[in-house]
Phi, psi and omega in degrees: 000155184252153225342128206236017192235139183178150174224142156332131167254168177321345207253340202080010198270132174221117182236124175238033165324149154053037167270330186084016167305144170255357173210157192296137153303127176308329193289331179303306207247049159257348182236037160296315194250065150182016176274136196221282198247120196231134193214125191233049191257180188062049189222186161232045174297128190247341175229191172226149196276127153351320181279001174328320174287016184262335173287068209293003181269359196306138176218347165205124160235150198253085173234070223264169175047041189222200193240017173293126192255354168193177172222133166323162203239014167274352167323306186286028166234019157242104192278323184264012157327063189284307176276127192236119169227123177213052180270146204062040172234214186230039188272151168221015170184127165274158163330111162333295186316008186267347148319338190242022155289097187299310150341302221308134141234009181228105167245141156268078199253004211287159170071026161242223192244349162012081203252333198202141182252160161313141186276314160347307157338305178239081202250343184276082179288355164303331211266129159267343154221154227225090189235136159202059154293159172040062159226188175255073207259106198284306178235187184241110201277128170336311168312339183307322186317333176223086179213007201303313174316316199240317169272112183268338196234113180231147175233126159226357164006119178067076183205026201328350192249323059078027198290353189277331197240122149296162218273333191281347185257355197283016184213022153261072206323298151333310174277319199307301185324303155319314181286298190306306186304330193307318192278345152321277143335312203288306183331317182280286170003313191277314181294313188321296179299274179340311181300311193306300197319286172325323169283316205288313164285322185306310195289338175301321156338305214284301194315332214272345190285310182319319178281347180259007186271303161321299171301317177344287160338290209287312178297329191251355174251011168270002186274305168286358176269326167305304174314289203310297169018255161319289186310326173282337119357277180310335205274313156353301167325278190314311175306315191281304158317340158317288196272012159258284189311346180296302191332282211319299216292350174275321161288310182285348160296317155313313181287335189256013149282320176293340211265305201335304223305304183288324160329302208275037171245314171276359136306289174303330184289328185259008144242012168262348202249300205304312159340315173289324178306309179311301183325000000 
């Protein structure tokens, strides 16, 4: 790297334009816990190093003009971070974590590749001004509405895809703001509606599942009403076959005390007659 010696001023301040660097010098986060503005724009910075996150004192970083194509997602731990510049690089998405600059109140994006911002954005309750012109920008994330209060300055210029926003309105924050809550809304409206329907078909599942649980029932207690049946039928039999055989054994008990009776009567006669035979 070319000149590579360089210092911290009373203010906390570095400014290290126009090195033609392609990567942050290691020696830059030796002034981590008194570093306030570090400004590396105008350079060929192609990443920015992890340690970025170490400069937990950081309140503006510059890196406006390189050739950075993402930003690290240690970005979110410079908490006390108000100024953000990376306008003139080759981004085509920030970092969820750029949600836990809490601080942030200047993002700067303009001049990149930009297709989509995070909804995370709007967790920087802080931030007032909001610039992305000349990106590719489809939408707008919903969440900003609520932050509507504290971003005062919003740009999307040059932003041709970018259909939500009328083109003439693309530096007005009040209508871009107006235009976000509205679609906001229809957005919950639609999920709402979206939620009912949905509830509405699980219960019909459920009834149709009840109901077929129900025929079920019903095919198994007609089955069991055939068995009882059958059975009641068979028990019927038996009970009548009872009371015919009690009857019968009650007629052959008669008959056979008359058969005893007339036996032991042609007994006796046939042992007053057989004597005379012999003789």
């Amino acid at each position: 790297m070319e000149d590579e010696d360089f210092t911290i001023d009373n203010e906390g301040q570095i400014d290290l334009r126009y090195r033609g660097w392609k990567e942050v010098n290691a020696m830059t986060f030796t002034f981590a816990n008194k570093l306030a503005v570090l400004d590396l724009s105008f350079n060929q910075l192609q990443t920015l190093p992890d340690e970025i996150g170490t400069l937990m004192m950081l309140k503006t970083l510059n890196c406006a003009c390189n050739i950075l194509e993402s930003i690290p997602s240690a970005i979110g731990r410079l908490t006390r971070l108000k100024w953000l510049k990376l306008n003139g690089n080759r981004l085509k998405m920030l970092p969820d974590e750029i949600s836990d600059c809490r601080r942030l109140s200047v993002l700067c994006l303009s001049e990149n590749q930009i297709d989509r911002l995070p909804e995370s954005l709007s967790c920087c309750t802080s931030l007032t001004d909001l610039h992305v012109e000349n990106n590719m920008l489809t939408c707008l994330p919903l969440g900003l509405a609520n932050i509507k209060d504290t971003l005062l300055v919003i740009n999307v210029k040059n932003n041709p895809m970018l259909l939500t926003i009328p083109a003439e309105m693309h530096d007005n924050a009040k209508v871009i703001m107006w235009i976000v809550c509205f679609l906001l809304e229809q957005k919950t409206l639609v999920d709402t509606i979206q939620l009912s329907s949905s509830g509405m078909s699980s219960l019909s599942n459920l009834n149709k599942v009840i109901i077929e649980e129900r025929r079920k029932q019903i095919h198994d207690l007609e089955e069991e009403a055939k068995i009882l049946n059958e059975e009641r039928e068979s028990t019927r039999f038996f009970l009548r076959f009872r009371e015919l055989s009690r009857k019968g054994k009650a007629k052959l008990n008669e008959f056979r005390s008359f058969a005893m009776t007339m036996i032991s009567r042609e007994s006796k006669i046939a042992i007053q007659v057989m004597p005379e035979e012999e003789e």
